[in-house]
KENU-641077 format. One line per 3 residues: for each residue x, z, y of N, C-alpha, C, O. Coordinates in steps of 0.001 Angstrom, whole numbers, plus 500000, padded with zeros to 6 digits. Layout:
N
X:Z:Y:X:Z:Y:X:Z:Y:X:Z:Y  ...
***
This chain:
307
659277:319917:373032:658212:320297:372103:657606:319036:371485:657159:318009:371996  657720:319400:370368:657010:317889:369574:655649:317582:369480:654748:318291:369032  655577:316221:370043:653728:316037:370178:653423:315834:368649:654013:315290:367716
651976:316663:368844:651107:316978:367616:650440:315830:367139:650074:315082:368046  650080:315340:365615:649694:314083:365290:648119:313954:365970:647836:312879:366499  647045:315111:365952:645960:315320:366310:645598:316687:367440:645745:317906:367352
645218:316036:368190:644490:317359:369535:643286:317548:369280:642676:316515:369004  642230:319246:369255:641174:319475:368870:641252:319852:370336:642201:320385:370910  639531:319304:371076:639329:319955:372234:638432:320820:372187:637532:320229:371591
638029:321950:372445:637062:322810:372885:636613:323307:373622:636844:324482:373908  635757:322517:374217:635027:322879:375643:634068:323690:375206:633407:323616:374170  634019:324941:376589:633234:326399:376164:632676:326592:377247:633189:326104:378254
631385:327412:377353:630927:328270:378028:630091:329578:378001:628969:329417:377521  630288:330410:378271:630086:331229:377668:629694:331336:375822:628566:331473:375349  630468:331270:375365:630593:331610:374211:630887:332771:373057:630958:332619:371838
630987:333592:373595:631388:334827:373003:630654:334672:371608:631364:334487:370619  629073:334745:371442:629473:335154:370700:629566:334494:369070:629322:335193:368087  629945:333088:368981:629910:331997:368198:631464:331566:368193:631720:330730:367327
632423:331926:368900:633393:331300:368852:634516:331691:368203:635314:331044:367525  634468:332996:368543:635482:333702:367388:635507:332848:366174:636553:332284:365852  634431:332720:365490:634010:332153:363877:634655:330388:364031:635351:329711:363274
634123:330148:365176:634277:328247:365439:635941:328839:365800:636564:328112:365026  636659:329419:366267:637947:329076:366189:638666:329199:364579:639219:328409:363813  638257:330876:364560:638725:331065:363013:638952:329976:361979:640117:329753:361650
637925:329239:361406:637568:328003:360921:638335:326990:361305:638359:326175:360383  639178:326520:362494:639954:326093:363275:641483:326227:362867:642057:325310:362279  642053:327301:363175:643367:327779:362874:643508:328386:361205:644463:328781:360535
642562:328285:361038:642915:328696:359081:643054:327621:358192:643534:327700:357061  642435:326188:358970:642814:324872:358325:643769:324509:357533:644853:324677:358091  643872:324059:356413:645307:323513:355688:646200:322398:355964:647175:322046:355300
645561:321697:357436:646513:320478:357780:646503:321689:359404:645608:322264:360022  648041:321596:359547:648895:322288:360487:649064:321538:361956:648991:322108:363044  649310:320119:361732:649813:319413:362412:649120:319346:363916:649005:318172:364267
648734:320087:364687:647757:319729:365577:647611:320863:366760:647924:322054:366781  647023:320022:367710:647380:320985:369129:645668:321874:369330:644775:321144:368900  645416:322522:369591:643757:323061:370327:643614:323639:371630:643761:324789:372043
643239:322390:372261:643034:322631:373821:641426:322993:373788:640524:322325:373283  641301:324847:374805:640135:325087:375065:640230:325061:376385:641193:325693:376819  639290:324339:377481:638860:324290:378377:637309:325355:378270:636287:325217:377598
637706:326330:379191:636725:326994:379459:636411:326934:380976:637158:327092:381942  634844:326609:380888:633953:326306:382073:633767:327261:382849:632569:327374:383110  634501:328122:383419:634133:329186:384342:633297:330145:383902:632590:330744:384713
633249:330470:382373:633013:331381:381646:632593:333063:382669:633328:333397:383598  631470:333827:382308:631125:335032:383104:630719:336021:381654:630158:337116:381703  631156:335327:380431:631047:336730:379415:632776:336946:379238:633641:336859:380110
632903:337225:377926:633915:338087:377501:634664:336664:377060:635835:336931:376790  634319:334888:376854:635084:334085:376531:636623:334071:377024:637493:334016:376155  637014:334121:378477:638180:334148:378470:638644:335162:378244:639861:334986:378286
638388:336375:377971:639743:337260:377065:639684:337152:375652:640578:337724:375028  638744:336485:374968:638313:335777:374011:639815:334677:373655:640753:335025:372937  639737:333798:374122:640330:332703:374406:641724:333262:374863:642494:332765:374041
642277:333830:375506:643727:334104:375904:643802:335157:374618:644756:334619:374057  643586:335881:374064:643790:336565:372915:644307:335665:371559:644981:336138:370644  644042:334882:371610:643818:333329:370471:645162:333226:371034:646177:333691:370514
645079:332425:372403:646324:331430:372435:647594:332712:372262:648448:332477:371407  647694:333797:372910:648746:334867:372646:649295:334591:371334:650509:334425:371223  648388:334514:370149:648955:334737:368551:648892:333445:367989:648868:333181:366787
648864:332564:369048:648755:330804:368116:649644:330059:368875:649126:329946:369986  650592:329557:368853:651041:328815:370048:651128:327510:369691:652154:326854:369869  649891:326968:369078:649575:325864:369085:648142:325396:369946:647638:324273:369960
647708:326527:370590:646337:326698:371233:646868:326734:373120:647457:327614:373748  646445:325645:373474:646809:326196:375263:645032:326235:375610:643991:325651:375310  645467:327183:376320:643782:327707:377154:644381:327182:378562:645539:327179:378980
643106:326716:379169:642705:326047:380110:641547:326972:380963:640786:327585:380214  641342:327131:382228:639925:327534:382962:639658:327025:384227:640455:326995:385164  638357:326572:384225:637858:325612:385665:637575:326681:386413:636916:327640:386012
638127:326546:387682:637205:327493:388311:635734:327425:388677:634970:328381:388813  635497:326279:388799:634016:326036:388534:633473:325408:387474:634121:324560:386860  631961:325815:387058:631757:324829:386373:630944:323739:386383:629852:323594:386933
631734:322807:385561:631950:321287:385927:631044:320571:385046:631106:319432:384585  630108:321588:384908:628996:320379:383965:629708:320321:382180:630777:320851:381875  628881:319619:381293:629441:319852:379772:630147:318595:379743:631208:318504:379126
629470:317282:380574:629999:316216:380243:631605:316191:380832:632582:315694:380272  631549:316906:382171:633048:317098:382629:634073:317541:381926:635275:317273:381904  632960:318713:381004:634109:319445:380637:634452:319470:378967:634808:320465:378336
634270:318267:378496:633976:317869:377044:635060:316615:377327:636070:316586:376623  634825:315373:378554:635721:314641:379023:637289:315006:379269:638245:314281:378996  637328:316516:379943:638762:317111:380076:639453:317287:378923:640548:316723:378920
639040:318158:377502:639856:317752:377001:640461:316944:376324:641640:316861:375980  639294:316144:376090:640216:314668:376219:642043:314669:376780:643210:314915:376477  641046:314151:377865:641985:314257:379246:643405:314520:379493:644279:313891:380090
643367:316365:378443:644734:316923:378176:645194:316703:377175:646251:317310:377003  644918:316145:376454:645268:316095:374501:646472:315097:374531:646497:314383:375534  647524:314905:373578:648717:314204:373667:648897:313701:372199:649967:313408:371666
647451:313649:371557:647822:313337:369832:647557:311975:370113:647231:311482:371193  647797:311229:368635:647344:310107:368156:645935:309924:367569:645443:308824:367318  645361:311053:367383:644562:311252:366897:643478:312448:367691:644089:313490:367926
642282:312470:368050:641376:313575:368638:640326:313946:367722:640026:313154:366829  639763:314988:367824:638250:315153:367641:638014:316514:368801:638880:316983:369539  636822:316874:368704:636079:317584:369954:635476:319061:369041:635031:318729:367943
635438:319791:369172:634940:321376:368638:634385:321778:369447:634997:322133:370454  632599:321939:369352:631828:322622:369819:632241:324567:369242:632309:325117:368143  632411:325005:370595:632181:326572:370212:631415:326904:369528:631348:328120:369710
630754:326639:368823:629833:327368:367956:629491:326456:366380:628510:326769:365705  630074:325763:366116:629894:325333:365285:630850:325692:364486:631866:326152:365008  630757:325548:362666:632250:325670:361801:632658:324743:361326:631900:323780:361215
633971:324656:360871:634840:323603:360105:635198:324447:358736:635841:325496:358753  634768:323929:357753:634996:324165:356820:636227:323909:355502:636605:322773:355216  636702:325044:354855:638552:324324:354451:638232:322931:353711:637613:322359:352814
639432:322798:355136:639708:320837:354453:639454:320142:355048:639707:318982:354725  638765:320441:356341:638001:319398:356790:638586:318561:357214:638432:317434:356743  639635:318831:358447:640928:318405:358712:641761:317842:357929:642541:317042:358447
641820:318010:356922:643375:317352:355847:642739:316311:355689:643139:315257:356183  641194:316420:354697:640707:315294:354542:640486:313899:355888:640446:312709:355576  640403:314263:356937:639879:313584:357654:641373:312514:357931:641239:311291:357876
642488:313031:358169:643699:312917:357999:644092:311816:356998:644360:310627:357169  644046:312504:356019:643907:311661:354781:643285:309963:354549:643607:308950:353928  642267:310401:355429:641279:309307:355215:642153:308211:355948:642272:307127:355377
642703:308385:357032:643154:307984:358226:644386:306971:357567:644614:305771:357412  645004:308286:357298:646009:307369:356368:646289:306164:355423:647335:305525:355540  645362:305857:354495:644888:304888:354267:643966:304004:354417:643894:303034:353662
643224:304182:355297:642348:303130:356575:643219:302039:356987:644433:301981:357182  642133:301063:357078:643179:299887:358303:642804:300324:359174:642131:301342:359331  643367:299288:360174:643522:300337:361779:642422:299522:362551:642770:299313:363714
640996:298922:362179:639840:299179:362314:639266:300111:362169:638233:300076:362838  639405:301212:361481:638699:302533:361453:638836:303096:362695:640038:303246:362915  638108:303509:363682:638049:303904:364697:637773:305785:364781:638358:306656:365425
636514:305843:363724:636620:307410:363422:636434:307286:362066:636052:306310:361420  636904:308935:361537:636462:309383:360452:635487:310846:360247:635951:311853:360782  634511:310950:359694:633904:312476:360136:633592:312519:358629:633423:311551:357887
633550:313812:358324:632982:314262:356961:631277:315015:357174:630883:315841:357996  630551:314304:356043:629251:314782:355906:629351:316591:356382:630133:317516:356161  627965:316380:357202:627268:317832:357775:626240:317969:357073:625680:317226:356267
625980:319268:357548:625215:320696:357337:624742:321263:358513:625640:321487:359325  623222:321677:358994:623067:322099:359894:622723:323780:359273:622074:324152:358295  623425:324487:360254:623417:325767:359849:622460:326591:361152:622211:325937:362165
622142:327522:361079:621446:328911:362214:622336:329433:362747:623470:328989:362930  621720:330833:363165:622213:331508:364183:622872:332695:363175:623432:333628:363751  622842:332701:362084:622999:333578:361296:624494:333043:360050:625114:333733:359241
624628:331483:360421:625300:331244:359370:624936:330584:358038:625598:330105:357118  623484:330760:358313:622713:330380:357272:622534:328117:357235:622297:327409:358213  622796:327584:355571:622215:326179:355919:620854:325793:355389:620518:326090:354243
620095:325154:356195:619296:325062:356590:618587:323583:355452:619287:322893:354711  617465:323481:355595:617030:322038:354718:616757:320799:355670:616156:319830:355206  617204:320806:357051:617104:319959:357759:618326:318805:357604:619520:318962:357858
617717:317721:357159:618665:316629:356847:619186:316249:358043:618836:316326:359220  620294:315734:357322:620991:315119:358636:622012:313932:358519:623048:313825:357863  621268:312943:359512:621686:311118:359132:623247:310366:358365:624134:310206:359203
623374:310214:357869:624663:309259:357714:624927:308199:357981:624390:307135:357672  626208:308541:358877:626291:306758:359694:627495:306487:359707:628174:306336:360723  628029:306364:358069:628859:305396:357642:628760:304112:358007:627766:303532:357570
629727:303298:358892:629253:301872:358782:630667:301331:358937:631497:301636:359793  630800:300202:357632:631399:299679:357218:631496:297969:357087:632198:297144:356502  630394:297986:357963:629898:296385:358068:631039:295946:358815:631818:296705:359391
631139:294227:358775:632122:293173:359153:632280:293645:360973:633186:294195:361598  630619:292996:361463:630350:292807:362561:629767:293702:363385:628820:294278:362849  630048:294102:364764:629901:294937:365668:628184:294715:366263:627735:295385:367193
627531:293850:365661:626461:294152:365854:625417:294945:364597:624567:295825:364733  625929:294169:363285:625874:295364:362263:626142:296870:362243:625354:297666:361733  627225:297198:362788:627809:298304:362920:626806:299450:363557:626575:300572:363107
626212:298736:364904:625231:299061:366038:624358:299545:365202:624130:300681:364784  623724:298107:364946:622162:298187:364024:622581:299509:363302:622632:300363:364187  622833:299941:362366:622981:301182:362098:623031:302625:362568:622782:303667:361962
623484:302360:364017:623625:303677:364487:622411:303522:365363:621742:304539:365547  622128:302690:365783:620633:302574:366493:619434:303414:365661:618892:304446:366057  619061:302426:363923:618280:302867:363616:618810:304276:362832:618166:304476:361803
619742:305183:363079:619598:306298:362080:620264:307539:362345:620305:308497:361573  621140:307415:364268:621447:308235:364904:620080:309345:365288:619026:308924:365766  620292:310546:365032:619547:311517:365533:620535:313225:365622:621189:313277:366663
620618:313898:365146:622085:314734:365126:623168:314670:365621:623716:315648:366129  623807:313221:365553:624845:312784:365739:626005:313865:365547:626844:313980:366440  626076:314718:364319:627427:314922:364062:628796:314530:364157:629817:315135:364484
628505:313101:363706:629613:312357:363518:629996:312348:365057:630674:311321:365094  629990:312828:366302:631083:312729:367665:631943:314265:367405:632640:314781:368278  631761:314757:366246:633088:316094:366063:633704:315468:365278:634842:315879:365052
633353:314554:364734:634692:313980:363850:635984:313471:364512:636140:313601:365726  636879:312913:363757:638278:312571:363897:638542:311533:364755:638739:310593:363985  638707:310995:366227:639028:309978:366480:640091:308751:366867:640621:309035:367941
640445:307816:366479:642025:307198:366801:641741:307366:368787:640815:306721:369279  642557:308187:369621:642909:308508:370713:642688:306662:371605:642022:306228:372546  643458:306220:370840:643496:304877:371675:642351:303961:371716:642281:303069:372562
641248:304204:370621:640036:303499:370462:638888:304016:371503:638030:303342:372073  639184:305678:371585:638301:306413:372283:638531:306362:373618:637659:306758:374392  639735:305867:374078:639980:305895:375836:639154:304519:375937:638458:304512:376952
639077:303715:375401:638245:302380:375325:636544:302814:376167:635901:302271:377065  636322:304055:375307:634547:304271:375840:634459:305032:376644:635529:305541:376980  633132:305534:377404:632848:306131:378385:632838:307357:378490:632451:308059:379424
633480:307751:377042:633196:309361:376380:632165:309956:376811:631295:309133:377096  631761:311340:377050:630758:311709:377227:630475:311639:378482:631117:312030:379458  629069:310903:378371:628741:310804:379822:627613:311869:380609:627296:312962:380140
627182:311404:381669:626420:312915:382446:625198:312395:382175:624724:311728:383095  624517:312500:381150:622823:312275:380521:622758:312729:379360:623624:313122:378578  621506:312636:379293:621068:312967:377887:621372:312708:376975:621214:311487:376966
622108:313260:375191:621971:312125:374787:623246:310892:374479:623362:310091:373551  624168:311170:375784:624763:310696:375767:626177:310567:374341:627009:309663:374417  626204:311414:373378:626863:311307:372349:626681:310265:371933:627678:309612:371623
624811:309440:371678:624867:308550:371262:625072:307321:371381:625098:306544:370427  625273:306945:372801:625966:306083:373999:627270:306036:373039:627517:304986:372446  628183:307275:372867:629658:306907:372718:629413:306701:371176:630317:305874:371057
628943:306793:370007:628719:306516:368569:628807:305129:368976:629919:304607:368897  627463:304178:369559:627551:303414:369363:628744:302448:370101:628999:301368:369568  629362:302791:371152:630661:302170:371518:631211:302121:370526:631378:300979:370098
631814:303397:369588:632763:303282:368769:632226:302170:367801:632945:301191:367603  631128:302255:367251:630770:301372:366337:630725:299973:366467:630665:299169:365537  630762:299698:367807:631055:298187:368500:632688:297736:368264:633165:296650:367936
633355:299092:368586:635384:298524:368437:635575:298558:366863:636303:297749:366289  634911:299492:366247:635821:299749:364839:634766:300503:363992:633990:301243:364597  634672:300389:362704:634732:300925:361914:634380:302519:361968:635057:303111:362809
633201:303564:361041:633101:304593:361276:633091:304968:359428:632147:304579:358742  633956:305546:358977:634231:306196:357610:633563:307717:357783:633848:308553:358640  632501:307827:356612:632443:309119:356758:632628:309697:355123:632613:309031:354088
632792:311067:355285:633491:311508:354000:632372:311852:353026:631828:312603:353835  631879:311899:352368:630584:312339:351105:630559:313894:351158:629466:314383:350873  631497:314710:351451:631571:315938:351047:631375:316523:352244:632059:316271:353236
630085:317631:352198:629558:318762:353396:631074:319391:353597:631625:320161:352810  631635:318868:354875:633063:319797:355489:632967:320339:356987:633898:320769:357668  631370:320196:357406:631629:320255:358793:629876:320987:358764:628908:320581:358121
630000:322564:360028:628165:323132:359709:628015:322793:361230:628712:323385:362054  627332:322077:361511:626704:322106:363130:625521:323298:363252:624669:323477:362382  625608:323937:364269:624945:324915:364216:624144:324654:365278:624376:324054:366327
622581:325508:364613:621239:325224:365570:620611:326441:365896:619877:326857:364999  620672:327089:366836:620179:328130:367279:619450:328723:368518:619637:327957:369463  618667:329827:368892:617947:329445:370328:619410:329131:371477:618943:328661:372515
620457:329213:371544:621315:329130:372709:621449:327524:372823:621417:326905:373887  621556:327138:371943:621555:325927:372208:621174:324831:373373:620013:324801:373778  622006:324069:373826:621230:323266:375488:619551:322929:374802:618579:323679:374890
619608:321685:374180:618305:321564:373842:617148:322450:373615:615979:322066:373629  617692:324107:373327:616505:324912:373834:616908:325829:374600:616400:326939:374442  617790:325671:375506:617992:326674:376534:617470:325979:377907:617166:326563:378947
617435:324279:377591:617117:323594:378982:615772:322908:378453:615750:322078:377544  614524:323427:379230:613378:323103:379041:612918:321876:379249:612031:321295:378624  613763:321372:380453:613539:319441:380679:614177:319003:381081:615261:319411:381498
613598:317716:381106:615233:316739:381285:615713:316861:382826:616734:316247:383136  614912:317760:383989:615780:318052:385135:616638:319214:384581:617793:318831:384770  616682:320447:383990:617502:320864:383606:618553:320448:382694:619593:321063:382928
618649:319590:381703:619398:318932:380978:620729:318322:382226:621883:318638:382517  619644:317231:382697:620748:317130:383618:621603:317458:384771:622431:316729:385316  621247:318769:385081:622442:319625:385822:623325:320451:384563:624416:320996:384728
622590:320391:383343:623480:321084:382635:624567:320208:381923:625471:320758:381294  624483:318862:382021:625536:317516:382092:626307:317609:383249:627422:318075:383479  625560:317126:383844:626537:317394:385514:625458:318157:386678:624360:317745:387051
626173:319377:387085:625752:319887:388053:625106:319535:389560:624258:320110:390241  626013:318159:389787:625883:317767:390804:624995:316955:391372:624990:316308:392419  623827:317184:390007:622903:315819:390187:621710:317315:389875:620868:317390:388980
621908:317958:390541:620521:319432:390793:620603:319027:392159:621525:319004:392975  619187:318658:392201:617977:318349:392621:617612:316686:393008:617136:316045:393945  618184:316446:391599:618014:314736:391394:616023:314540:390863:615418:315245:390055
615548:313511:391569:614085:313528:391678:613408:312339:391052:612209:312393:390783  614106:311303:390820:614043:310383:389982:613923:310292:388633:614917:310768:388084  612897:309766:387675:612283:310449:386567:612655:308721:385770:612209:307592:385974
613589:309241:384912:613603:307245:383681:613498:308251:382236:614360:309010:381794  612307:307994:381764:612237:308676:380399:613707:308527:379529:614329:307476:379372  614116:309999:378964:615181:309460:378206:615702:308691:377098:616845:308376:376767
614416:308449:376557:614556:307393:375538:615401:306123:376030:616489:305656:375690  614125:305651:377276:614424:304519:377846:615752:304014:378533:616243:302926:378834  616081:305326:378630:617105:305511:379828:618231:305358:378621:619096:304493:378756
618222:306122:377546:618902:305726:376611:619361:304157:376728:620349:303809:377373  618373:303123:375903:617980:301844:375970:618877:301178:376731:619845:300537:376322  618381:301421:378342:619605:300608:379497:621069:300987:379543:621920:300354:380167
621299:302143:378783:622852:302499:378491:623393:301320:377523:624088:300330:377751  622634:301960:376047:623787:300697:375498:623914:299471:375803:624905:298782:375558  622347:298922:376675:622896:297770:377189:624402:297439:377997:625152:296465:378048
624393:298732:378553:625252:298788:379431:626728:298971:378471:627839:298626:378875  626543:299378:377587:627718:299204:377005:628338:298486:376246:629522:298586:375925  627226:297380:375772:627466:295814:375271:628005:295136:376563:628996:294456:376297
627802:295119:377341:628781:294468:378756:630264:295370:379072:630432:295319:380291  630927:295841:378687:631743:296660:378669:632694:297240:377918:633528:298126:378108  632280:296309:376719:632936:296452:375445:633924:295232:375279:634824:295442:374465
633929:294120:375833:634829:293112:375704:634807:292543:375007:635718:291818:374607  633552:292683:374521:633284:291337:373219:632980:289939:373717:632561:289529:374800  633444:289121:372191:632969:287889:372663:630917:287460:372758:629935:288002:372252
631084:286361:373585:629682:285819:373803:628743:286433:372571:627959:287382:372588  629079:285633:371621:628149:285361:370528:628152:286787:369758:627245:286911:368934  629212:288093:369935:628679:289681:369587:627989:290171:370568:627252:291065:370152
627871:289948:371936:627084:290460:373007:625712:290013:372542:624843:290856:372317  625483:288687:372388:624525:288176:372550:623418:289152:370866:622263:289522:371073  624072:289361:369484:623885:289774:368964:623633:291966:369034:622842:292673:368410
624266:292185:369642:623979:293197:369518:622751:294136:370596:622026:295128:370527  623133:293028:371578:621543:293060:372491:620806:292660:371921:619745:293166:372285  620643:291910:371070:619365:291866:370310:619080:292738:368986:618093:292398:368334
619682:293598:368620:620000:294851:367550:619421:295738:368451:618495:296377:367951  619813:296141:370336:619027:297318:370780:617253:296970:370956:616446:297875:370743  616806:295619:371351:615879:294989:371405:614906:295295:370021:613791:295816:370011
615867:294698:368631:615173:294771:367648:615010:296069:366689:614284:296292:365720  615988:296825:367367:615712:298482:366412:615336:299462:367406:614307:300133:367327  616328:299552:368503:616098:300824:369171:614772:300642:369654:614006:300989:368754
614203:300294:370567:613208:299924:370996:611602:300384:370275:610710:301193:370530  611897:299272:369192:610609:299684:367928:610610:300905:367475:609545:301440:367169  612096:301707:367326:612005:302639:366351:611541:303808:367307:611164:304836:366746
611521:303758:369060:611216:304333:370047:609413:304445:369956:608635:305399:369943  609259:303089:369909:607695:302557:369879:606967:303706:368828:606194:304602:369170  607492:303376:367335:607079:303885:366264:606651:305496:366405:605617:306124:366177
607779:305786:366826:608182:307476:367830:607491:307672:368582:607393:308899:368549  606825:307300:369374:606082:307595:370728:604617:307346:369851:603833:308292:369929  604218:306295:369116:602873:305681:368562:602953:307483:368042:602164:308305:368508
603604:307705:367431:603534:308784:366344:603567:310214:366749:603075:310989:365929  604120:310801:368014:603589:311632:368680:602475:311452:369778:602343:312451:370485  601747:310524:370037:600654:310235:370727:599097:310582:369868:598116:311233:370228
599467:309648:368298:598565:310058:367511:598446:311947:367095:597360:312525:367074  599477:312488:366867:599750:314050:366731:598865:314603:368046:597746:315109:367955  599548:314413:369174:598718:314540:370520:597186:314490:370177:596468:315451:370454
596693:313362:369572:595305:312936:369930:594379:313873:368503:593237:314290:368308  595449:313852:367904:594392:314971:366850:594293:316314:367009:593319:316911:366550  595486:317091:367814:595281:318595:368132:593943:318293:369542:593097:319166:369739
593952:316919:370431:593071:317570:370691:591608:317277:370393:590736:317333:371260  591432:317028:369392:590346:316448:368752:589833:318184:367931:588777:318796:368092  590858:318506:367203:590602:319874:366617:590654:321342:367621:590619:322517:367258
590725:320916:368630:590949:322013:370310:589177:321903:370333:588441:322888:370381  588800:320739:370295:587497:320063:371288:585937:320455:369506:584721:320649:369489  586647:320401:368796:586085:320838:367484:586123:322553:367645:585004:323032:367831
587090:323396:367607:586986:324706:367697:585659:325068:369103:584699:325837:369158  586154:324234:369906:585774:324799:371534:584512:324313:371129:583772:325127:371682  583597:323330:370381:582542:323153:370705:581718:324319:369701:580719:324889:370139
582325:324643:368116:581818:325621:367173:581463:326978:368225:580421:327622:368352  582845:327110:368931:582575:328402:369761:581765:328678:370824:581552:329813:371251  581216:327464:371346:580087:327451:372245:578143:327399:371508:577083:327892:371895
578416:326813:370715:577186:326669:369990:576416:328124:369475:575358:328074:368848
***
């Protein structure tokens, strides 16, 4: 059987009822060339007959099932893991790909030097309905020389982070830590990539990330739930590092780990120092002040109502 130029992974859990649409969008694509591994997380709705129904009439789709489940970061890492292209990207169940998205991304690839590490085409955040939404969402094209440039960019203007469904060269991405078991952690692997290579993104809305109540970020109320819903195995972990911060000591951690020389280490630790940090500061100054005026107008109502 001939290996496929690109593997799409799709790690699921209960998904029913978003995925039908996120596969559809998938297999109706106009570039053919490509394998779709779904790893499903020990699924308890209707996903795996969902999912074996697909692979029956596609036999470019192998379904996969954990018997347990292994956390998102485990199971976002697996298919990785199984994929045999030259090329990856990752498919959230519930999100769509829109025609082309794939050819283009392909395309792009093709005439890239082989510094381009990913390619993703401009997003759209869509609802629960299908509907897009007026919530902007960052572009982090970066095309700069140097890997601390590259950073600086995704530092100051990662928030969405779409761009980890985009297209990635397989051999650049075994390089990073892929998704790791924290918060957040997409943006850990953006900025790896942006340290090895090059991130092209396409001008044209080809990709809808979808925002809806199921979503982790509002299905997990805090960051102790977040992180069993990364990895399981860290329920009833008691140790509290704000995630910003906790952010922060990652990419440090991933400027030591990247194999750069002296003088890019030394630069791009000072890019998390000189952006992330402040732009954290700015962030925190700025919901503290919000904080301090609801309760200024709490302490204004409460005193009218006593008088």
């Amino acid at each position: 059987m001939p290996v496929p130029r690109l593997s799409i992974g799709v790690p699921v859990y209960n998904g029913q009822d978003f995925l039908r649409q996120a596969l559809d969008s998938l297999v109706q694509q106009d570039y053919a060339d490509f394998e779709l591994i779904i790893s499903d997380n020990a699924s308890t709705d209707s996903t795996e007959k969902m999912c074996r129904e697909y692979a029956a009439k596609d036999d470019r789709i192998r379904y996969y099932r954990n018997a347990v489940n292994i956390g998102a970061s485990g199971n976002y890492n697996r298919v990785f893991e199984l994929a045999r292209g030259e090329f990856f990207k990752w498919a959230a169940h519930d999100d769509v790909h829109l025609p082309g998205c794939l050819k283009r991304c392909m395309e792009v690839f093709d005439r890239a030097p082989a510094n381009v590490a990913l390619v993703a085409p401009a997003s759209e955040i869509i609802d629960e309905h299908g509907k897009a939404t007026a919530i902007p969402v960052e572009c982090l094209d970066t095309r700069q020389a140097r890997p601390h440039e590259r950073l600086g960019l995704i530092l100051e203007r990662v928030y969405w982070a779409p761009a980890q469904f985009g297209v990635y060269r397989s051999e650049t991405l075994r390089k990073t830590r892929l998704i790791d078991s924290f918060f957040a952690s997409d943006n850990v692997l953006l900025a790896e990539i942006a340290m090895l290579g090059e991130i092209w993104e396409i001008p044209d809305v080809l990709f809808q990330r979808r925002f809806h109540p199921g979503v982790s970020t509002q299905v997990n109320k805090n960051w102790r739930q977040h992180q069993v819903w990364f990895d399981p195995s860290q329920k009833g972990f008691k140790r509290y590092i704000p995630p910003q911060m906790r952010l922060g000591i990652e990419f440090l951690q991933s400027i030591g780990r990247m194999g750069l020389p002296i003088r890019d280490r030394f630069l791009c630790t000072k890019a998390v120092f000189c952006v992330w940090y402040p732009r954290q500061w700015r962030r925190f100054s700025a919901e503290s002040r919000n904080r301090m005026a609801i309760r200024t107008r709490i302490r204004k109502v409460f005193a009218r109502t006593t008088e």
